[in-house]
FIMI-189461 format. One line per field, with one value per residue (C-alpha): residue number from 0; residue in one letter; y, z, x. Coordinates in pm, whole numbers, padded with zeros to 5 digits. Layout:
<atoms>
resi: [NUM, ...]
resn: [A, ...]
py: [Y, ...]
pz: [Z, ...]
px: [X, ...]
</atoms>
This chain:
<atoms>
resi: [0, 1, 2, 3, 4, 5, 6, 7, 8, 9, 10, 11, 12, 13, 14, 15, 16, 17, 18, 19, 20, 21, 22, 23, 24, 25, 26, 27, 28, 29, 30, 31, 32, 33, 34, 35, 36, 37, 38, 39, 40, 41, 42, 43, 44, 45, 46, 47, 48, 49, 50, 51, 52, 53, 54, 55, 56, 57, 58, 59, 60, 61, 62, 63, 64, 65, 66, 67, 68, 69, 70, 71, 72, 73, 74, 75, 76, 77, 78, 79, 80, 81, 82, 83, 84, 85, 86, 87, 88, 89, 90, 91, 92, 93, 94, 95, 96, 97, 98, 99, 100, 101, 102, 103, 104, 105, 106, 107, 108, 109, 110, 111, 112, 113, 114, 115, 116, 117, 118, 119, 120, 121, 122, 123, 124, 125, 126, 127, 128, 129, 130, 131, 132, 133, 134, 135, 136, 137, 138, 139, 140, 141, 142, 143, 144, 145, 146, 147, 148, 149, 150, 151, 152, 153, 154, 155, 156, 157, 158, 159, 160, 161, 162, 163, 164, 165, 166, 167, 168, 169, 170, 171, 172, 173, 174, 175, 176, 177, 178, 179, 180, 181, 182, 183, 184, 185, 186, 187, 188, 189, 190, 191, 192, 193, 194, 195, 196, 197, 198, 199, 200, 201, 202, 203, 204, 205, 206, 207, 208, 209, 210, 211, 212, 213, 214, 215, 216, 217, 218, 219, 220, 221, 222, 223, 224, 225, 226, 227, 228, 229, 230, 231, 232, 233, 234, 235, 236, 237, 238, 239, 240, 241, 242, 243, 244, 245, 246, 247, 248, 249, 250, 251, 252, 253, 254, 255, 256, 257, 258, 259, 260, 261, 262, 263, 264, 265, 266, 267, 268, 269, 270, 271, 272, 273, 274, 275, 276, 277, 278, 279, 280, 281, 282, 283, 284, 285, 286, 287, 288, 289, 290, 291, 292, 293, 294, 295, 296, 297, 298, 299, 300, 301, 302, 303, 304, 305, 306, 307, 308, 309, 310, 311, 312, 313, 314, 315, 316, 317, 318, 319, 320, 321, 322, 323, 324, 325, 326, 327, 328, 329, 330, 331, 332, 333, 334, 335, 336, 337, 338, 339, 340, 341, 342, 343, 344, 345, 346, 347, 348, 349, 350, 351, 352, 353, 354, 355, 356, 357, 358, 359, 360, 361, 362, 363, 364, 365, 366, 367, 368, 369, 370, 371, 372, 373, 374, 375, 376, 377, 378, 379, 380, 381, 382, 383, 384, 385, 386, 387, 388, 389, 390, 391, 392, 393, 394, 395]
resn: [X, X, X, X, X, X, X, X, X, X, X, X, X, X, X, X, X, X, X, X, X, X, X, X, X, X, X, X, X, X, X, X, X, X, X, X, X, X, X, X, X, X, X, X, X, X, X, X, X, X, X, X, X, X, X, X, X, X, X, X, X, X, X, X, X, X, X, X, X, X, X, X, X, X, X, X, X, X, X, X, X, X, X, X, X, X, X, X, X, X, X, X, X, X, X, X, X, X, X, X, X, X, X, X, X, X, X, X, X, X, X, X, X, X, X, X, X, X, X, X, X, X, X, X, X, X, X, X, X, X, X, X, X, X, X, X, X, X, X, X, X, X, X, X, X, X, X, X, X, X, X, X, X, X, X, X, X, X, X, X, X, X, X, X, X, X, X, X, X, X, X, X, X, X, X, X, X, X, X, X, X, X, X, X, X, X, X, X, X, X, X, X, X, X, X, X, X, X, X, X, X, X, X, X, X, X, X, X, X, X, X, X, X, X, X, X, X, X, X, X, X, X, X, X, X, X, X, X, X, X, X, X, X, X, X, X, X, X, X, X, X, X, X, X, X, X, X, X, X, X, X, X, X, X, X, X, X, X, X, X, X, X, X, X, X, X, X, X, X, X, X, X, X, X, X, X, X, X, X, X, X, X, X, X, X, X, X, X, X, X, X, X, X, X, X, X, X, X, X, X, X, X, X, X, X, X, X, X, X, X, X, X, X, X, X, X, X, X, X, X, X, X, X, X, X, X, X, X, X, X, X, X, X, X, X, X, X, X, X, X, X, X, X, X, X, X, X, X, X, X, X, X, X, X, X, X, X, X, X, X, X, X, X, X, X, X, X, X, X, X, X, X, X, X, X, X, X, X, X, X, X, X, X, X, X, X, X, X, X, X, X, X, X, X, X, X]
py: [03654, 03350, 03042, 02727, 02456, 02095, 02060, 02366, 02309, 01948, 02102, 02346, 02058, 01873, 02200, 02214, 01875, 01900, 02233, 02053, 02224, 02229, 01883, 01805, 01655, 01324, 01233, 00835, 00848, 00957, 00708, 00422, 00493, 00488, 00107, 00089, 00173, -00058, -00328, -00292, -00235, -00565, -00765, -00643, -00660, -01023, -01207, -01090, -01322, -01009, -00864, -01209, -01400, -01697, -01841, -01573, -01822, -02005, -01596, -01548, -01849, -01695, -01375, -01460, -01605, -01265, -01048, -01268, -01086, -00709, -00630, -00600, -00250, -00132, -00218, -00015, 00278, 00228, 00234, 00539, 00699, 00646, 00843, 01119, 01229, 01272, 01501, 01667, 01738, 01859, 02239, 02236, 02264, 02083, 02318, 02304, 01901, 01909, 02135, 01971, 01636, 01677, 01931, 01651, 01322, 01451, 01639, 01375, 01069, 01262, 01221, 00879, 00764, 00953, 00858, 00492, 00485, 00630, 00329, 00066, 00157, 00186, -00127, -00383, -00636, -00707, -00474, -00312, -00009, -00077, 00197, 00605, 00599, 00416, 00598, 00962, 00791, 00681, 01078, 01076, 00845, 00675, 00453, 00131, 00272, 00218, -00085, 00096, -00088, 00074, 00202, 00064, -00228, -00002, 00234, 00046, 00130, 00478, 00461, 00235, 00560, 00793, 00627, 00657, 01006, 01026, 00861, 01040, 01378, 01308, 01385, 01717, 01814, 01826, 01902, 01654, 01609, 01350, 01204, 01185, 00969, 00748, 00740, 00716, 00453, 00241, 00276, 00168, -00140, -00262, -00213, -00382, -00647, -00719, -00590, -00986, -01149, -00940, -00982, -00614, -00513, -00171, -00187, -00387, -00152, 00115, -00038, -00214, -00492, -00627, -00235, -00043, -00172, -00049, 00301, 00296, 00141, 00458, 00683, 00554, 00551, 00936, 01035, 00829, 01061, 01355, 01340, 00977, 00672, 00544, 00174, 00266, 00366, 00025, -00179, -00017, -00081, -00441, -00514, -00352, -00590, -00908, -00825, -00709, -01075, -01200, -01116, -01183, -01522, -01355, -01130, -01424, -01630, -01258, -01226, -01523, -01794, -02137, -02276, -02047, -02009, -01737, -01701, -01441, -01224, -01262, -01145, -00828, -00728, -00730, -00590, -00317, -00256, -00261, 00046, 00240, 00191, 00320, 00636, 00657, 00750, 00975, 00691, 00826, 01212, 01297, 01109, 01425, 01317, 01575, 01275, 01115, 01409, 01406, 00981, 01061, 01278, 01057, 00795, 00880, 00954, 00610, 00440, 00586, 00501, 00224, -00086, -00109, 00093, -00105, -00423, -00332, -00253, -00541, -00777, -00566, -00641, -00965, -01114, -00891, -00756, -01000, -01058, -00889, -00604, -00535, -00508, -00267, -00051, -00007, 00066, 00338, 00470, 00479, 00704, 00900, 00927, 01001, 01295, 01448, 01398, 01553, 01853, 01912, 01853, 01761, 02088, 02356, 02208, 02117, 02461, 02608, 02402, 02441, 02810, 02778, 02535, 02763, 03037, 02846, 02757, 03140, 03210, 02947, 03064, 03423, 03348, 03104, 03353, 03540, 03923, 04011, 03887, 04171, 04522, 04775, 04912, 04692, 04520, 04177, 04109, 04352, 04092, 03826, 04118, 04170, 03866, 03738, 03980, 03843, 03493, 03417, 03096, 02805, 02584, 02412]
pz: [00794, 00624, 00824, 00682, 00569, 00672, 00420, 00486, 00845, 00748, 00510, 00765, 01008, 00775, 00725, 01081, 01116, 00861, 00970, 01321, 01535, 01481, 01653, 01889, 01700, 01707, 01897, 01919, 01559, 01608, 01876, 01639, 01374, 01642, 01684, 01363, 01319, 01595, 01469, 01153, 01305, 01567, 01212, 01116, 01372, 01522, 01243, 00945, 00935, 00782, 01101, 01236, 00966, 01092, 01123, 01406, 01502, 01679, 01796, 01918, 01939, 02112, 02010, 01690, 01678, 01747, 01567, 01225, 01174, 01254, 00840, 00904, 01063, 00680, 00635, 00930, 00764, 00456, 00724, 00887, 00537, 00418, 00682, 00736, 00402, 00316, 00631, 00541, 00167, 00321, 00189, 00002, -00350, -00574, -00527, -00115, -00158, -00370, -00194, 00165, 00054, -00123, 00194, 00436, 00260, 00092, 00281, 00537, 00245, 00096, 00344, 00478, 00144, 00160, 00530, 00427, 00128, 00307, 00567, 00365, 00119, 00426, 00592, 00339, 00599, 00522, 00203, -00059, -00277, -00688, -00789, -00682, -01023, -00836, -00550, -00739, -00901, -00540, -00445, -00680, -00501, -00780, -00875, -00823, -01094, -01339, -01202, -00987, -00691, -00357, -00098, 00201, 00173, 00332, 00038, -00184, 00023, -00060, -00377, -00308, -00109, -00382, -00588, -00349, -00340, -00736, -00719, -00450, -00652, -00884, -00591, -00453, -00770, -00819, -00447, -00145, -00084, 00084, -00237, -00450, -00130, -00158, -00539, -00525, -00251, -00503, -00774, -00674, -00457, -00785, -00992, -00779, -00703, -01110, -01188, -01088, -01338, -01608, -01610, -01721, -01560, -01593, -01411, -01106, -01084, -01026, -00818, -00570, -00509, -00190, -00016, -00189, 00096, 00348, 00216, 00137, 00468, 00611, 00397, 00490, 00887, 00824, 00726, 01002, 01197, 01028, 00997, 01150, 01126, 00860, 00666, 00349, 00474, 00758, 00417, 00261, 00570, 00562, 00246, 00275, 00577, 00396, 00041, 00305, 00444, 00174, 00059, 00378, 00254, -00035, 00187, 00460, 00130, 00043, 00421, 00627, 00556, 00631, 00749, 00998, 01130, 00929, 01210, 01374, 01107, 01067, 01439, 01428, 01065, 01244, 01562, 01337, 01199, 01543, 01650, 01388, 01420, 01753, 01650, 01396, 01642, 01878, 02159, 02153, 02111, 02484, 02465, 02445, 02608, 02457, 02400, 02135, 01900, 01982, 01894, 01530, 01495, 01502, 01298, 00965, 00968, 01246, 00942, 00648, 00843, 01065, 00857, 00668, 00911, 01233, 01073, 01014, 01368, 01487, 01215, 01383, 01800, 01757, 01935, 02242, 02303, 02424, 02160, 02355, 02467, 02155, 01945, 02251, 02248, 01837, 01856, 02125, 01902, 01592, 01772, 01903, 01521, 01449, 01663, 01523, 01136, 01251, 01420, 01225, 00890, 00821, 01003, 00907, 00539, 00452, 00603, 00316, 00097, 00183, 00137, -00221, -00370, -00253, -00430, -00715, -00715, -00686, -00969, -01169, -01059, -01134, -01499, -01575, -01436, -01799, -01854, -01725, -01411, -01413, -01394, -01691, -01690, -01424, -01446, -01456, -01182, -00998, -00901, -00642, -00347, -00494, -00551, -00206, -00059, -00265, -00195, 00103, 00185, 00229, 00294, 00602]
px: [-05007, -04857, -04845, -04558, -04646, -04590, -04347, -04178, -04132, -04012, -03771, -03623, -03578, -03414, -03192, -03117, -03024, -02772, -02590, -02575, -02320, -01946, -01885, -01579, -01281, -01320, -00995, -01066, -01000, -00674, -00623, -00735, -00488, -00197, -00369, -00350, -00009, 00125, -00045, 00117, 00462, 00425, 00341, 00661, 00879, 00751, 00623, 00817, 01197, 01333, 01509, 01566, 01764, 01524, 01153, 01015, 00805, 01085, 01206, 00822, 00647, 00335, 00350, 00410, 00027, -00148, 00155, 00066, -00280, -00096, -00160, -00477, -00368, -00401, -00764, -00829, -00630, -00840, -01162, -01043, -00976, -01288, -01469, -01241, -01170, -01524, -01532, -01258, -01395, -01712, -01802, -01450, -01343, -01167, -00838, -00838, -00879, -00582, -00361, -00498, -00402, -00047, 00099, -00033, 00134, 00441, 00663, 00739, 00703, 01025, 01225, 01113, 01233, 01562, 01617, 01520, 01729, 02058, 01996, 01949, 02205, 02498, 02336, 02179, 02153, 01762, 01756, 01965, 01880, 01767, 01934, 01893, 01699, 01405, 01438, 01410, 01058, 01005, 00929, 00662, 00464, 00379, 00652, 00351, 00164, 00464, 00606, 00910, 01056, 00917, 01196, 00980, 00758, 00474, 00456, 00264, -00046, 00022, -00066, -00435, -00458, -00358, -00617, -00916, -00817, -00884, -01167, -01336, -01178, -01504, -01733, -01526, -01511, -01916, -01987, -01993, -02355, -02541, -02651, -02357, -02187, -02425, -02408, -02075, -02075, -02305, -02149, -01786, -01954, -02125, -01811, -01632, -01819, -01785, -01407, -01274, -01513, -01505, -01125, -00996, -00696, -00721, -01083, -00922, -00670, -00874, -01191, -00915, -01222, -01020, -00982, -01278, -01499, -01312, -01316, -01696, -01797, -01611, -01795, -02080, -02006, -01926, -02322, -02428, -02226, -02268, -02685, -02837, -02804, -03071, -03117, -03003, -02606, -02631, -02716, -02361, -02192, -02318, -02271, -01874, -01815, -01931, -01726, -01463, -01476, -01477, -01142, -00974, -00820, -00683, -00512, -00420, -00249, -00009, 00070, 00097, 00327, 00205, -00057, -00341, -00667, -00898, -01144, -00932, -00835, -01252, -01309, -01068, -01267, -01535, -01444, -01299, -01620, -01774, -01575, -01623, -02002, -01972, -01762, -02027, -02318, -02138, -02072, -01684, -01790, -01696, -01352, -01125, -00814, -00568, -00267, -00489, -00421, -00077, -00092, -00265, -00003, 00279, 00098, 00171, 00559, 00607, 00384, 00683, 00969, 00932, 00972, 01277, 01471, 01303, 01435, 01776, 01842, 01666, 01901, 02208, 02099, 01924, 02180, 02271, 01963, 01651, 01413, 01126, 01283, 01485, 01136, 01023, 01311, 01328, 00942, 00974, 01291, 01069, 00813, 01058, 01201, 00855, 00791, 01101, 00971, 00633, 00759, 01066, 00960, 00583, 00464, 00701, 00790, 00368, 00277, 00502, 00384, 00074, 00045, 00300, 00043, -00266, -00079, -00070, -00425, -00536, -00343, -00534, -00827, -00784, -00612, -00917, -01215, -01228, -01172, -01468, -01314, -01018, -01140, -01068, -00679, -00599, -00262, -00273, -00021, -00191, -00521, -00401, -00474, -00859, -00862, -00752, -01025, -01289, -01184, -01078, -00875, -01090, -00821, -00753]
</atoms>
């Protein structure tokens, strides 16, 4: 009778540890990018002149204090990002990640930019159209990367997140593991942390030293949750906050006009930070309110369509409709616009898309396996059902 060793048993509780049970969706998540959202649209809508025609400090002159530091809403989508795509990626291949990603963020993108473009061209009151040209590169997604005017002034976020996704593409490709985050984590901190002094463009382009923190922080926050909390991933997390402070003026001088205090902007970083810790070691776990799913939901299309569109019919009511109530009432109409993109577009039209670009992926697969791969006298076009059989879909 063999008896295990120390190391074995250590090994095997390691194991155990890691193949933890299926944990609850993490619904607060989805609840904190609704906050995010709204922050993003109150910036917008109370301390942007845009819809106004005037100063919206003289429109909100309290409100406008608190509404002035609603951008930040985008570093907590970065935050949020971080985490949950490694999550997502976990166990999956390089295909699924690919075909997860483009049916969840296109289908509804093309036709905010439609929708936006058809509104701004019939009512340029706060902006006009640069030609259908642009907005046919628009649908690509990425019309920043070539120097294309955006439809919305949200989009260009879009494409930091398209490049996280590329980045992070490196690791799915190779196999999320524990390690490589952390590798990876490293690695785009250090280049980062060097991309502004070495002065190459294309380096800074693609390290995005004022975001990347806010990505690996939420990496870093998801194997905390995923195994335990340990000193090496609270030193990346601390280390992401402080570069992540760190380039908070920069992003005060882009978004604020005039003169104003960093300290808050510094407080809501933090407190940002602070939440996601505690998501991070299960403190949320039992919050499973079903609206919260419902919330995340409607983030991303009220995130594609509420800016441009928001403003115009602010710029056409501004002055029969009180100032207060007016933002209300086009916020609540966005959601409601929202709902209708999620239900009647981004679920049917990225379910078909969904399965079309899995199909596609199988048939990669199956032409790139070799001929030992396809069975003697068996027609090509004949594989996709063994093939389906032996692979199952993995996509989710």
């Amino acid at each position: 009778m063999r008896f295990a060793s120390r190391g074995e048993l250590d090994g095997g509780l390691v194991a155990v540890q890691s193949a933890r049970r299926p944990a609850p969706r993490l619904r607060v998540l989805d609840g904190l990018r609704l906050v995010a959202a709204l922050m993003v649209v109150f910036y917008h809508y109370v301390a942007l002149r845009g819809g106004w025609g005037a100063d919206p400090a003289r429109v909100f002159p309290t409100a406008g204090l608190l509404a002035r530091y609603g951008w930040l809403g985008v570093e907590t989508f970065f935050l949020i990002s971080g985490f949950v795509i490694c999550m997502s990626t976990w166990g999956r291949t390089l295909g699924d990640f690919v075909v997860s990603r483009a049916s969840r963020i296109y289908p509804a993108y093309w036709v905010a930019v439609l929708v936006t473009a058809a509104v701004i061209t019939l009512w340029p009151d706060v902006r006009t159209v640069k030609g259908w040209d642009s907005v046919l590169t628009n649908l690509t997604m990425l019309q920043q990367g070539i120097g294309v005017w955006d439809v919305d002034g949200v989009y260009w976020t879009l494409f930091i997140e398209l490049k996280f996704y590329v980045l992070f593409a490196i690791v799915v490709a190779t196999g999320v593991t524990y390690r490589k985050c952390v590798a990876f984590c490293g690695v785009w901190t250090v280049l980062s942390a060097t991309a502004p002094t070495v002065d190459d463009k294309l380096l800074t382009l693609w390290v995005m030293p004022l975001f990347s923190p806010y990505f690996i922080a939420g990496i870093a926050f998801y194997l905390m949750h995923r195994f335990r909390p340990t000193a090496l991933l609270w030193g990346i997390v601390a280390v992401s906050l402080l570069l992540g402070l760190h380039g908070i003026p920069k992003r005060m001088h882009d978004n604020v006009d005039g003169a104003a205090a960093i300290w808050p902007a510094t407080l809501i970083v933090v407190g940002i930070f602070g939440v996601m810790a505690l998501i991070a070691l299960g403190t949320f776990d039992r919050v499973q309110w079903g609206w919260l799913t419902t919330a995340g939901a409607l983030t991303y299309p009220l995130y594609l369509i509420h800016q441009y569109i928001g403003m115009t019919i602010i710029h056409a009511l501004r002055g029969r409709v009180a100032a207060p109530l007016l933002v209300a009432g086009v916020a609540l109409a966005m959601l409601g616009a929202a709902w209708l993109l999620h239900h009647c577009v981004e679920r049917p039209l990225g379910r078909r898309m969904r399965n079309a670009l899995r199909r596609g992926m199988e048939e990669m697969r199956r032409h790139s396996a070799g001929p030992a791969a396809v069975p003697a006298g068996l027609p090509v076009r004949q594989e996709p059902r063994a093939y389906e059989k032996a692979e199952p879909d993995r996509v989710g």
